[in-house]
Structure formats: structure tokens, C-alpha cells
Wavefront OBJ file of the C-alpha trace (Angstrom):
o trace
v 71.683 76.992 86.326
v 72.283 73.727 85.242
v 70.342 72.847 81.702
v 67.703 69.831 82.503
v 68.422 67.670 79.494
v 64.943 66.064 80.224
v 63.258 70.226 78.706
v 63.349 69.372 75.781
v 61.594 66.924 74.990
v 58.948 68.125 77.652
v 58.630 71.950 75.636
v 58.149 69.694 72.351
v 55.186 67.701 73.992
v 53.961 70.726 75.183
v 54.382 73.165 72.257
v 50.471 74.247 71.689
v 49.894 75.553 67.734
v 47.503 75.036 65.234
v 48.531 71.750 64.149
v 48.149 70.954 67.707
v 44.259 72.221 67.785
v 43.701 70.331 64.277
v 45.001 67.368 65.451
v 42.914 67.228 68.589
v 39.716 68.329 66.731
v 40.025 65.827 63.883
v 40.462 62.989 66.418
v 37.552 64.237 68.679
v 35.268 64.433 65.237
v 36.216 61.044 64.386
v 35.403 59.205 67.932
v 32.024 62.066 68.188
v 30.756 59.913 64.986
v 31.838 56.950 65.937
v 30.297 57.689 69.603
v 33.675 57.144 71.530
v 33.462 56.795 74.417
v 30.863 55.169 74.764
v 27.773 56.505 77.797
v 28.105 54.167 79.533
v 32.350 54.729 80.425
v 33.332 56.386 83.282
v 36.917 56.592 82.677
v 39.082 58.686 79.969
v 39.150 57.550 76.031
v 42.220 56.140 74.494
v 43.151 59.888 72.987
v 42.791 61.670 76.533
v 44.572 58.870 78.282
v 47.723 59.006 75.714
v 47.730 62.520 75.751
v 47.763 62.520 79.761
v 50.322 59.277 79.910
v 52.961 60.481 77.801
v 52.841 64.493 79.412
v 52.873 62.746 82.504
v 55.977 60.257 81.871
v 57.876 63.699 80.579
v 56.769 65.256 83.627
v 58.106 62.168 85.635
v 61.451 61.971 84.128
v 61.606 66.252 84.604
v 60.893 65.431 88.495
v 63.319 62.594 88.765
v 66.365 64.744 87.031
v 65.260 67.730 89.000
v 65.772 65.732 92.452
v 68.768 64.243 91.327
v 69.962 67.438 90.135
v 68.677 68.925 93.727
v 70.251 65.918 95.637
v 73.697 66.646 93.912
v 73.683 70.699 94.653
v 72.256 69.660 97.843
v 75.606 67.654 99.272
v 77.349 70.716 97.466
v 75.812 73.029 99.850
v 76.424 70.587 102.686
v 80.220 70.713 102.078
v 80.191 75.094 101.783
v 78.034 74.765 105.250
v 79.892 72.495 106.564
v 83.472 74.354 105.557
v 81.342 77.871 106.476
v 80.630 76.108 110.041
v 83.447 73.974 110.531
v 86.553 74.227 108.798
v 86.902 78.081 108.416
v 86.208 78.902 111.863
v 88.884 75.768 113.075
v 91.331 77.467 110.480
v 90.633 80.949 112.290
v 91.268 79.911 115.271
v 94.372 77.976 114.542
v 95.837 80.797 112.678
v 94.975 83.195 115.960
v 96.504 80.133 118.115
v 99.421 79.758 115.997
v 99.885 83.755 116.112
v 99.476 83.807 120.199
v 102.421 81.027 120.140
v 104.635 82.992 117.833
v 104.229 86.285 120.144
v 105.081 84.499 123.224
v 108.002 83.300 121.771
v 109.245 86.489 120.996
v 108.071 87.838 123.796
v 110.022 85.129 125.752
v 113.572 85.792 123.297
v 113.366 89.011 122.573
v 110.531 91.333 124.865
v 110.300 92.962 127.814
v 110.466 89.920 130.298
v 113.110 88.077 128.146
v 116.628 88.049 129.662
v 118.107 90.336 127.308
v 115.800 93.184 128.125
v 115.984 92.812 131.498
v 119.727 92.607 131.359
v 119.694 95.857 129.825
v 117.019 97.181 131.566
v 119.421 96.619 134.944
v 121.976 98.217 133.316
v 120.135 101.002 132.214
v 118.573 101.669 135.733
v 122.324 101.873 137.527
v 123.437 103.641 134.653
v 120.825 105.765 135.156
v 121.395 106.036 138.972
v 124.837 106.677 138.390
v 124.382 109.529 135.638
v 121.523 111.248 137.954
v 124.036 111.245 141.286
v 127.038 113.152 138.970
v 124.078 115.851 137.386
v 123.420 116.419 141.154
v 126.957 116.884 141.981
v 127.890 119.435 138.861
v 123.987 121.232 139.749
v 122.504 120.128 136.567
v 124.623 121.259 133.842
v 125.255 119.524 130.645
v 128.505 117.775 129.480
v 130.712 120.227 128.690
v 132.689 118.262 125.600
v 134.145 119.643 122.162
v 135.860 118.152 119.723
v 134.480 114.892 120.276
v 133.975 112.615 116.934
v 137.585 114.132 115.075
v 139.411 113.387 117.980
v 140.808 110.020 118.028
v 141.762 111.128 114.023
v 143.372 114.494 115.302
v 145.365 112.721 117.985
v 146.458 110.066 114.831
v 147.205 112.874 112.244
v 149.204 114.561 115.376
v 151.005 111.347 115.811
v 151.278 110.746 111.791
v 153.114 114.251 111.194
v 155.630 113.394 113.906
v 157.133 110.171 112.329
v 158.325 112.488 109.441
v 159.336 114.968 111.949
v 161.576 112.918 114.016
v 162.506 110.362 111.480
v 165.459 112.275 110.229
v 166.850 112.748 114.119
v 167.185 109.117 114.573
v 169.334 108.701 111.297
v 171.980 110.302 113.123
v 172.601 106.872 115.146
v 170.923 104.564 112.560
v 171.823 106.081 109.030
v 172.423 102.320 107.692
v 169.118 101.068 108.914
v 166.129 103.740 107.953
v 163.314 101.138 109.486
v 164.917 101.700 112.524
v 164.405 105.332 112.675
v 160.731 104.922 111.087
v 159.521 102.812 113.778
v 161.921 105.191 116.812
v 159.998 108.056 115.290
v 157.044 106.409 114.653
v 157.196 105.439 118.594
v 158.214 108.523 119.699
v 155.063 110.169 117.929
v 152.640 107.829 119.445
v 154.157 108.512 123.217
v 154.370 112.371 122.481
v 150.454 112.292 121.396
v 149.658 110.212 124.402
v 151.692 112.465 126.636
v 149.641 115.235 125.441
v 146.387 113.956 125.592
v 147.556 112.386 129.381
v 148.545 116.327 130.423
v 145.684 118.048 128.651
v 142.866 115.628 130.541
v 144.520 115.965 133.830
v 144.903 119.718 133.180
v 141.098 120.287 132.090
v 139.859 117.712 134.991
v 141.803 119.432 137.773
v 139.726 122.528 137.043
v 136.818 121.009 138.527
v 135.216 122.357 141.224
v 132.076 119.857 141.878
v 134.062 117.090 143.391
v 137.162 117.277 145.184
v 140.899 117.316 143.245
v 144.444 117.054 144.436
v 145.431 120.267 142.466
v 148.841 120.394 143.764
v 149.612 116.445 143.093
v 148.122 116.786 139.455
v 150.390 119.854 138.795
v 153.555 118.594 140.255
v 153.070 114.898 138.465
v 152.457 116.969 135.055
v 154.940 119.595 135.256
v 157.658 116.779 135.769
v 156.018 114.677 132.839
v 156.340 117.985 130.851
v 160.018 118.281 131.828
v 160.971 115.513 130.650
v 158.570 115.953 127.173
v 160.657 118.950 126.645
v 163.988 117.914 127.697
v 163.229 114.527 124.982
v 162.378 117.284 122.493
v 165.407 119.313 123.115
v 167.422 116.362 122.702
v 165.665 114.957 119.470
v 166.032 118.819 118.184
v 170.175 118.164 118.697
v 170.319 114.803 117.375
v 168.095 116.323 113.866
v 171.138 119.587 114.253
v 174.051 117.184 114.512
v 172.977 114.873 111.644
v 172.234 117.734 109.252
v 175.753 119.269 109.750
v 177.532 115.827 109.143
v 175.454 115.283 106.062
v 176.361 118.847 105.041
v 180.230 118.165 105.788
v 179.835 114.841 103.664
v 177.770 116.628 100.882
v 180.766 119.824 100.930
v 183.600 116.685 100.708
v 184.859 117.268 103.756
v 186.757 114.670 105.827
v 186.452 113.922 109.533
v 189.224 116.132 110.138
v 187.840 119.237 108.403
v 183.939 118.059 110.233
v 185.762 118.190 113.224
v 187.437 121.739 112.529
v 184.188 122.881 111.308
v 182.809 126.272 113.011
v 179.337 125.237 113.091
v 180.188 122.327 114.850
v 182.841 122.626 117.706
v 180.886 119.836 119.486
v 181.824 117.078 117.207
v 185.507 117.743 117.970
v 184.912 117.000 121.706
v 182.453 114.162 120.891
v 185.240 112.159 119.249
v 187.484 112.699 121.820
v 184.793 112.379 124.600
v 183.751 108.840 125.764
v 180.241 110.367 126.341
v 178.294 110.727 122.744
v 174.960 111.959 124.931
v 176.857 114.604 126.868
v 178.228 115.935 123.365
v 174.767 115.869 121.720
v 173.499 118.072 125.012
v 176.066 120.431 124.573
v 176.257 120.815 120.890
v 174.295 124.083 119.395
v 170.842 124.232 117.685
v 170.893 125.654 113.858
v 168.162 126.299 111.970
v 167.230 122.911 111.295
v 167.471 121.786 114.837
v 165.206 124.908 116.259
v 162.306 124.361 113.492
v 162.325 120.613 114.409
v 162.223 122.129 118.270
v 159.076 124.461 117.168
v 157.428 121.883 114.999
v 157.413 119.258 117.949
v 156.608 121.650 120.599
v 153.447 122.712 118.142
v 152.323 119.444 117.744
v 152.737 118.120 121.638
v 150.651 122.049 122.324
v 147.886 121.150 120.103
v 147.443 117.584 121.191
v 147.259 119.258 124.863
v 144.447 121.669 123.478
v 143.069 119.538 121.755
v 142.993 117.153 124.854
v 141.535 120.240 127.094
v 138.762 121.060 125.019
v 137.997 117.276 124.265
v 137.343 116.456 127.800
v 134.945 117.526 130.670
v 136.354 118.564 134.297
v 134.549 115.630 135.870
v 136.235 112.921 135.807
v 133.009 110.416 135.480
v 130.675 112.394 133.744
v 131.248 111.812 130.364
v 131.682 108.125 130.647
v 128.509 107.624 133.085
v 126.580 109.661 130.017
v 128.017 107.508 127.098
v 126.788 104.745 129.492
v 123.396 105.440 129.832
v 123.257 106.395 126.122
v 124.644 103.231 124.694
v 122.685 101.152 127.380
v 119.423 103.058 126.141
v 120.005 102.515 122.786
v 120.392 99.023 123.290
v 116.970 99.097 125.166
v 115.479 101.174 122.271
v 117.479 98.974 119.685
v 116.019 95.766 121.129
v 112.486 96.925 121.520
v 112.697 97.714 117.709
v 113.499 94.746 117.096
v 110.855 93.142 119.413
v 108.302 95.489 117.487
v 109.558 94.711 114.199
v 109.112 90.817 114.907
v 105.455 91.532 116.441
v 104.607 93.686 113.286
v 105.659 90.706 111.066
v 103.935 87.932 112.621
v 100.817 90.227 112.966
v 101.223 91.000 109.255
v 100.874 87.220 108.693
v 98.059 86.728 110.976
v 96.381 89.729 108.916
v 97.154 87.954 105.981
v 96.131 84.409 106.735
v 92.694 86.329 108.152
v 92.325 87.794 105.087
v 92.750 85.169 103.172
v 90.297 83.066 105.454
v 87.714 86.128 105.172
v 88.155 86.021 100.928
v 87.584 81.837 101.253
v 83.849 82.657 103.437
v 82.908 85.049 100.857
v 83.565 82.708 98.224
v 81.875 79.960 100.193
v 78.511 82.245 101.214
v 78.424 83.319 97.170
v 78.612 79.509 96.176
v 75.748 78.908 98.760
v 73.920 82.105 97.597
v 74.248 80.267 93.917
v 73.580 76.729 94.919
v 70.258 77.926 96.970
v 69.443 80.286 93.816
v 69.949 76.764 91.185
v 67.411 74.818 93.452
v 64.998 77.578 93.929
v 64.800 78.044 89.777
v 65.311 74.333 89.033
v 62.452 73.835 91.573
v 60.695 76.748 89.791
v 61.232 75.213 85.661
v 59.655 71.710 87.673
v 56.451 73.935 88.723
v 56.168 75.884 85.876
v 56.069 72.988 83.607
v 53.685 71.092 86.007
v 51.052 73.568 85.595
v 52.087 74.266 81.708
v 51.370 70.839 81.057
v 48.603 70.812 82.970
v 46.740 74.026 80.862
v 47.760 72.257 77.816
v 46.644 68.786 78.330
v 43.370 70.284 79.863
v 43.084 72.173 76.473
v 43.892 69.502 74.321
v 40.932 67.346 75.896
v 38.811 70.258 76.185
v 38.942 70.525 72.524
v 38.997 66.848 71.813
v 35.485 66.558 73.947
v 34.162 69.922 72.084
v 34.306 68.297 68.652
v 33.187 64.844 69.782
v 30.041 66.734 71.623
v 29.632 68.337 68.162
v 29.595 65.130 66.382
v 27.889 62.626 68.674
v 24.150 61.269 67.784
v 24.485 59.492 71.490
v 25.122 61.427 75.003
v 28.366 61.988 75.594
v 30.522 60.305 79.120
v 29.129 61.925 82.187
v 33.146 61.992 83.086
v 33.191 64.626 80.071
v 32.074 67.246 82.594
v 34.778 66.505 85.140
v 37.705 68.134 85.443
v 41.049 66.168 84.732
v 43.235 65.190 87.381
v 47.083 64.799 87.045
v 49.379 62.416 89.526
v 51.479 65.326 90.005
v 49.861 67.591 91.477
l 1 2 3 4 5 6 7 8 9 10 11 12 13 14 15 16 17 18 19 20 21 22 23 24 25 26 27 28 29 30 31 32 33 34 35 36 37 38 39 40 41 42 43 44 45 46 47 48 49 50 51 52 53 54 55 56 57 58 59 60 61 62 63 64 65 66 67 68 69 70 71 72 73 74 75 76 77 78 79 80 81 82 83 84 85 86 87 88 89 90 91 92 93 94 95 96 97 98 99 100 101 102 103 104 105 106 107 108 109 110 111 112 113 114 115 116 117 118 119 120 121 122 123 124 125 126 127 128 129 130 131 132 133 134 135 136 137 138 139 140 141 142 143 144 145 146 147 148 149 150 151 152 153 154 155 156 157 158 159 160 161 162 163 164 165 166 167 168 169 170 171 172 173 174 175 176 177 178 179 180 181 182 183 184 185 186 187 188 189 190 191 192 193 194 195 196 197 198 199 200 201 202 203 204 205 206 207 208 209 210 211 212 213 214 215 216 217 218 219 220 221 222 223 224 225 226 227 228 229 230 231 232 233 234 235 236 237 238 239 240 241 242 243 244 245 246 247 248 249 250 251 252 253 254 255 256 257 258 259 260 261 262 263 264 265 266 267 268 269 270 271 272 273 274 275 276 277 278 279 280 281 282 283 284 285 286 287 288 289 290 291 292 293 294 295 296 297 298 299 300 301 302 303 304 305 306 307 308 309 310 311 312 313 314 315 316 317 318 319 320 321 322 323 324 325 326 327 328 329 330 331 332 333 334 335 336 337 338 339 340 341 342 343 344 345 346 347 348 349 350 351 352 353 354 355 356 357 358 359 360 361 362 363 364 365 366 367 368 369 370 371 372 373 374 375 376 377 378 379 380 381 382 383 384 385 386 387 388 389 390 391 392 393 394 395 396 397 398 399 400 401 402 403 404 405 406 407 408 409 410 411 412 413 414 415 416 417 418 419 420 421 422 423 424 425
């Protein structure tokens, strides 16, 4: 509560102790002789009167501070009404406004109406359509894939290991240039690899029995592809033969003459003399070094083709109408995240704004609680004192007229029987 500055002089007036009692007995023994009042008066003696007067002008100048002190907490508790009434409800509702805009325009960007979703939402349904007409057709039973996520890095690895493989057979023609031969081989390894991966997928897919397959087309168009793999891998196995005996013959110090008298290679005798180079490569005969090249190729081309078999499913459109639907439902699921995530953060605001708003009332109902509680017990010091002063004036002149009664030799003031009346109450 705010301290009244007017209190203190007010308790002073009214502090009530013996000096007090003295004071008002000496002064009613002095008039009582002196027969002060006289009978005759009807109103109070010069004592009672200053005694009332100045309690009362104390008491006045309590009042006045007390409604000035009442006037100024009461515009304070106009203000907290009027921002209890007014203000935090307007901010409530702007905040839940201001949240309702925010989720429509989400809604509108990112939700289920917005033209994203429904974009995906079409695509998921004919996906959908699509995937549910080939389960039909194969009676239900799941994608039969293996060897799915190391594949692509197999089929690379596959194609890797044949550009050191091969690279040697194309020095044979391009000894002086050994970029050459890397990128031939390097070629070569990618085509072999694709060759195998073409075969093994036809292969696996012209097992199927759910929809219909030209068997006999697929074979024939394979096992001519495969004739010519293995005729190309024949030939690269003589090309690595040939260049490993003439880089023997060069090591050993032999000349052309002695290369061309050379057991091992009979061939190169009729290649010089032949205006065909191919036709002496074709007929020359594989060594060692030619027949592991052979194996090593033929190894890699068979495990890209099992590796291709296992990898793939006999329908032709099952896999690819699955990984359809599953990266169009992800992108549904994805995108309603997202749409959730962007809901969840705007209502996190509006939760926080609200709680902030709900922290502000409480503040503003305590300061009312406090403001109502000051004028109550300012209101409360004003009535106490009123009647305080009241007991002690009455006192005071009750003991003033007591000693003048004692000391009179006239009758006293019929007003000395009368009670005393403040302009306060």
C-alpha cells in the first residue's frame, strides 16, 4: 500500500498519554474556576473547538490524499480492465486470426488440396492401378529381386577389372600410344558388362510365365549376341597371345627374322607375308597367356550374366511399376511431413503467443487483485482514523468538561451533556 504522507501528522494529533490527560484536565480546571463557558452558551468553548478544528483539518487533508490516492489507483484499474476487456481478448483473437491465415497458406502450398499433393496423389493412384493389375497377373506374389543396391557397383567393378584385362591386347596394334589401349579396353569393358547385363535380363525375363514371351525370338537374338561376345573374346585372347610372344622375342634379342622362325609362333611368318593381319591373328595359337586372358574374360562376362539373372524379376514391368508406387508414396508421405511439420510450427507459435497472452491476464487480474486490495485498506486507514479521532477528541472533552464540572461555583453549559458531533461522519 501506498504510505499516506498526511499519517503522520494525524497519529501525532491523536497520540492519547498522560501528558495528553494532564493537559486537558489542567485547562478544564482553569476555565471550571473561571466558569468557562459561561450558562448561558450553547455552543463549544475555545479548548473543545481547537481540539475538534485542528483533528478535523488532519482528518480533511487524510480524506483529500486518500481520494486522490483512490482517484489515481482508480484510472490504474481502468487501464488493467480495460486491457483485461479489450486489448487481450483483440490480441487473442488476432493471434488465432493470424494462425488460421498461416494454415491456409500452407494448406494452399503445401496440403492436401495444394497442387503438389494432388499431383502426386494422381500419380500415386495410376501407379497404384498399374502395380495392382501386374500383382493380379503374377497371382499375388512379391518381387522376386536379389542383388539389388551392389549392383550398379558390381556391374562397375566387372567393367573396372576388364580395362586391366584387355589393356595389354590392344598394345599389340597401339604399343606407341598406351591411352589408346586404356580407353579400347576401357570401352570394351563397359560393352562386355552391358552385354551381360542385356543377356542375363532377357534370359531371367523370358522365364516368365504370367504374361506372354517370344521364347524362341529372345533365345535366337541372345545366342547370336553371345556369338559374337565370344568370338570378340577369342579374338582379344589372340591379340593379348601375339603381343606377349613379340615382347618375349624382343626381350630374348631376337630379330624379325628369328620372331618369324620362332616355334611358338608360325603365324607371324604368314602374317608378314599375308596382306590380311586379322586372318593371321584368327589363325595364330593361344599360349598360356592368351587362354587365362580367354578364362578371365569369359568369368567376368558369366558373372555379370548371373549377376544380371538374379538382379532382375521375370516380369518385365513389375519391378519398375513397384519402384513407382514406392517413390510416388514417399513423395506423398515426404510432403505430408512436411505439411505437418509446417502446421506443428505455426501451432507452436500460436501456443506460444497464447501463452504469453494467458501470463499478461494473470499479471493484469493480480495488479487488479492489488489495486482493489490498496483502496479497500487505504479506504480502511481513512475509517479507522475517523472513528480514532473521534474516541479521542470525545475523550479529550470528556475530560476537559469533568474537571471544569469539578471546579465550577456556576452550572455548567447545558451543551455539556450532548454528545459531540464531527463533519465527517
Amino acid at each position: 500500500m501506498n504510505k499516506l504522507l498526511s499519517l503522520n501528522g494525524l497519529d501525532r494529533l491523536l497520540k492519547n498519554d498522560d501528558q495528553d490527560v494532564s493537559r486537558c484536565e489542567r485547562k478544564g480546571n482553569e476555565n471550571g474556576k473561571a466558569n468557562t463557558p459561561a450558562s448561558s452558551v450553547k455552543s463549544l468553548s475555545k479548548f473543545e473547538l481547537d481540539e475538534k478544528s485542528k483533528v478535523e483539518k488532519a482528518i480533511q487533508k487524510l480524506s483529500s490524499e486518500v481520494d486522490l490516492t483512490s482517484k489515481q489507483l482508480d484510472n490504474q484499474r481502468t487501464e488493467i480492465l480495460r486491457k483485461l476487456d479489450i486489448q487481450i481478448p483483440k490480441n487473442q483473437d488476432e493471434t488465432d486470426a493470424l494462425h488460421q491465415d498461416e494454415v491456409d497458406q500452407i494448406e494452399k502450398l503445401v496440403g492436401q488440396n495444394s497442387t503438389n499433393q494432388k499431383d502426386i496423389s494422381n500419380k500415386l493412384e495410376i501407379d497404384h492401378s498399374s502395380l495392382r493389375t501386374i500383382k493380379i497377373a503374377v497371382n499375388n506374389r512379391p518381387l522376386s529381386v536379389q542383388f539389388v543396391g551392389p549392383y550398379i557397383t558390381f556391374m562397375l567393378a566387372l567393367a573396372f577389372a576388364e580395362v586391366w584385362v584387355n589393356r595389354l591386347a590392344f598394345e599389340l596394334f597401339f604399343e606407341s600410344t598406351p591411352l589408346v589401349s586404356l580407353f579400347l579396353a576401357t570401352a570394351i569393358g563397359a560393352m562386355l558388362v552391358f552385354f551381360a547385363h542385356v543377356t542375363g535380363s532377357a534370359i531371367k525375363r523370358s522365364q516368365s510365365t504370367e504374361v506372354p514371351v517370344a521364347k524362341s525370338k529372345t533365345f535366337f537374338s541372345m545366342g547370336i549376341l553371345n556369338v559374337l561376345v565370344i568370338v570378340f573374346i577369342f579374338y582379344l585372347a589372340k591379340m593379348r597371345q601375339a603381343f606377349v610372344s613379340i615382347s618375349t622375342e624382343n626381350e630374348a634379342g631376337l630379330n624379325v627374322e628369328n620372331l618369324l622362325l620362332s616355334p611358338d609362333m608360325p603365324e607371324l611368318n604368314e602374317l608378314m607375308e599375308s596382306s590380311s593381319m586379322m586372318d593371321s591373328l584368327v589363325s595364330a595359337n593361344l599360349g598360356q597367356e592368351g587362354i587365362f586372358l580367354l578364362l578371365v574374360n569369359v568369368a567376368v562376362y558369366v558373372c555379370g550374366f548371373i549377376a544380371a539373372f538374379i538382379r532382375h524379376d521375370t516380369h518385365p514391368d513389375y519391378e519398375k511399376a513397384e519402384n513407382e508406387y514406392n517413390k510416388h508414396r514417399a513423395a506423398l508421405v515426404k510432403a505430408t511431413k512436411s505439411f505437418d511439420s509446417k502446421v506443428a510450427t505455426i501451432d507452436k507459435r500460436k501456443s506460444d503467443l497464447h501463452s504469453n497472452i494467458r501470463k499478461d491476464r494473470d499479471v493484469a487480474e493480480e495488479q487488479l487483485y492489488k489495486i482493489d486490495q490498496e483502496i479497500n485498506d487505504i479506504q480502511q486507514v481513512l475509517g479507522d482514523h475517523k472513528t480514532r479521532a473521534s474516541e479521542v477528541i470525545t475523550q479529550r472533552i470528556s475530560i476537559y468538561r469533568k474537571a471544569n464540572l469539578a471546579n465550577r461555583s456556576k452550572p455548567a453549559p447545558s451543551y455539556f451533556n450532548e454528545n459531540i458531533e464531527f463533519n465527517w461522519d
